[in-house]
ZAMARGU-4260 file (C-alpha; in steps of 0.2 Angstrom, whole numbers, plus 5000, padded with zeros to 4 digits):
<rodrens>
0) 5049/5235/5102 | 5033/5238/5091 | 5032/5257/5095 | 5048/5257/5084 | 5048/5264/5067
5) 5066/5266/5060 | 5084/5261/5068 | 5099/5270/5061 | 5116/5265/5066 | 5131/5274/5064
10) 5149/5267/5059 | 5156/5278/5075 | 5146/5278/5088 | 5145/5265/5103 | 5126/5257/5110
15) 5120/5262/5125 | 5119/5249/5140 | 5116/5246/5157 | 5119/5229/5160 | 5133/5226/5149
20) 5147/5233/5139 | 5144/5245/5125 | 5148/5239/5110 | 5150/5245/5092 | 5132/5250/5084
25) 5136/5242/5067 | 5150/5225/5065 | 5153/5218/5050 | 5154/5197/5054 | 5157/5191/5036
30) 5153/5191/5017 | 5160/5189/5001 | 5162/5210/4995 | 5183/5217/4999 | 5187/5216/5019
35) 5194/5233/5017 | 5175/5240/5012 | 5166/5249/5028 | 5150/5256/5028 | 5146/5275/5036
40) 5129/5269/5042 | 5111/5257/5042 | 5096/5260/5044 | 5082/5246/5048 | 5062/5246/5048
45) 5051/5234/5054 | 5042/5224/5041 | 5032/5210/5052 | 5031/5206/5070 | 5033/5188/5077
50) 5035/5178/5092 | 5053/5178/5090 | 5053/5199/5088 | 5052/5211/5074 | 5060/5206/5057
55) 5070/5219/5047 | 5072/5227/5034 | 5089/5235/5031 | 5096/5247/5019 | 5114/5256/5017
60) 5120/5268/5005 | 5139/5264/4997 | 5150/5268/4982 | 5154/5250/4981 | 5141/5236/4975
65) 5137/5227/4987 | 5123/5221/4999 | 5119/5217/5016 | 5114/5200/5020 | 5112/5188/5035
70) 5111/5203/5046 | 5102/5203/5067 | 5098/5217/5075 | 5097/5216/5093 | 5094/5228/5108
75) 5097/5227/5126 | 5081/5226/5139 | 5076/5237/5148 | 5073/5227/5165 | 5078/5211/5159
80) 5083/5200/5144 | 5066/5197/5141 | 5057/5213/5143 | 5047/5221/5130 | 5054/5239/5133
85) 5071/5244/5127 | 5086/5254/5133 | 5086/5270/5123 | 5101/5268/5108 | 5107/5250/5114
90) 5101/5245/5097 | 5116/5236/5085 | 5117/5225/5070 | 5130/5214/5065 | 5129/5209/5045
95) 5138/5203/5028 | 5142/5210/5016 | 5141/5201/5000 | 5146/5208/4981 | 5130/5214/4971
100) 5129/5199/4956 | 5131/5213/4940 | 5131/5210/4921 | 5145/5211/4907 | 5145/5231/4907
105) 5145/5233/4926 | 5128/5235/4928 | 5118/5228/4944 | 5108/5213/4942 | 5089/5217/4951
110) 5087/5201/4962 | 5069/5191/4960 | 5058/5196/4971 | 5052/5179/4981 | 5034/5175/4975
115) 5022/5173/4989 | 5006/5165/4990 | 4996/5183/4990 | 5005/5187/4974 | 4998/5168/4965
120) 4981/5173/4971 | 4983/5189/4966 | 4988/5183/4948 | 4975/5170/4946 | 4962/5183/4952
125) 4969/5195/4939 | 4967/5181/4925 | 4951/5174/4929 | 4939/5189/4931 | 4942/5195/4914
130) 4938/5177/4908 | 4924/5175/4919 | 4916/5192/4913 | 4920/5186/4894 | 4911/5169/4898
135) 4894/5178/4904 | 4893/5191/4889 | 4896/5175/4877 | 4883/5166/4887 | 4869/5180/4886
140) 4872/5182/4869 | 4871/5163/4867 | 4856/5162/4876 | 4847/5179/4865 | 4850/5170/4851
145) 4845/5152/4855 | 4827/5160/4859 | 4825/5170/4843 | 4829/5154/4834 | 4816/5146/4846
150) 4805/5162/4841 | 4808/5160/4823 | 4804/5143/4822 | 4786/5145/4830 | 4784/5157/4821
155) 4786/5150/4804 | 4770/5144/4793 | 4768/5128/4783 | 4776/5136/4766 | 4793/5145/4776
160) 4786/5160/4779 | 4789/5170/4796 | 4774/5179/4802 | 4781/5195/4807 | 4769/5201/4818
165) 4766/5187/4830 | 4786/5188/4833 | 4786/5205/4835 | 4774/5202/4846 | 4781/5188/4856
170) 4799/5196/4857 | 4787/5212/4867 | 4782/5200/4879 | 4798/5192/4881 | 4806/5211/4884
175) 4790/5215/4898 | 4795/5198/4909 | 4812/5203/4908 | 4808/5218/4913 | 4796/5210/4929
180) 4810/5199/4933 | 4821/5213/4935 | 4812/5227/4943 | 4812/5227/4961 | 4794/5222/4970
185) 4783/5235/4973 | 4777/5235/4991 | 4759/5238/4998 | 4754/5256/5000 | 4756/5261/5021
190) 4737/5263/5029 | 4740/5283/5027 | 4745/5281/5007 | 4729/5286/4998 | 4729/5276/4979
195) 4723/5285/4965 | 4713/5270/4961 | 4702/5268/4975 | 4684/5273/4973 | 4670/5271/4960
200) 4679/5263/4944 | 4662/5259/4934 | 4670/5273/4920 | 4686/5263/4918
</rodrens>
């Protein structure tokens, strides 16, 4: 059953069997849309595998609005009831068919799409990253302006004044340890590296 990509059934064709009898490939069982609406033919994909089998995913084309719903494929084995491998076109489906729910003009209704858990996390993923990106810029700029207060602060004589050259002058060493905390490490030289500073350094 997993080597299986697509079903199609036909309205007029018969399954093919070797255990039992064939039967119809498609059988409507119920549903609210007109008795007297048939469909011409179904195709099915797997969308997950389980335990219990593949779960489908069935589509139709008709001039009427209407859906499938509560629909079970199922397929004879090949050996046995149980076995993995199917019989070759003993594939059918039996469904409803329900009305699609449509507005005042006529016009189809989109269904809701069921929200799962991915798509929560997916949101809240979506909303909080931006956040936490805002929150850091806010909180470095915080920060850079918390130590140029600091700066000033020291920096200001008896009468008010700010010595501009000593902040100038701390704000350069502020930049250089950023800088050193930044940079990656610099490794020792390998034995066969030769430094330009080796040697006689009496003229530095």
């Amino acid at each position: 059953m997993k080597n299986i990509k697509v079903l199609k059934f036909n309205e007029f064709l018969q399954t093919e069997s070797r255990r039992t009898k064939p039967r119809p490939q498609m059988a409507r069982v119920d549903g609210t849309a007109d008795k007297s609406i048939t469909l011409n033919n179904i195709q099915c994909i797997p969308v997950e595998y389980t335990v219990l089998g593949p779960k489908w995913k069935c589509t139709t084309t008709s001039d009427h609005k209407v859906k499938l719903s509560n629909f079970i494929v199922s397929c004879e084995g090949w050996a046995n009831a149980e076995d993995e491998y199917i019989l070759e076109g003993s594939c059918g489906i039996k469904y409803h068919l329900d009305n699609m729910e449509v507005d005042k003009n006529g016009n189809v209704i989109e269904e809701k799409k069921d929200t799962t858990a991915f798509d929560i996390l997916m949101g809240t993923c979506m909303t909080a990253f931006p956040a936490y990106i805002i929150y850091q810029i806010w909180k470095n700029r915080h920060n850079d302006d918390q130590t140029n207060n600091d700066m000033l602060d020291s920096m200001n004589d008896p009468t008010g004044n700010v010595d501009v050259t000593r902040w100038n002058r701390n704000r350069s060493r502020e930049y250089l340890r950023n800088c050193q905390r930044t940079s990656p490490s610099r490794s020792s030289p390998s034995p066969s590296y030769t430094s330009s500073f080796t040697g006689d350094t009496s003229n530095f």
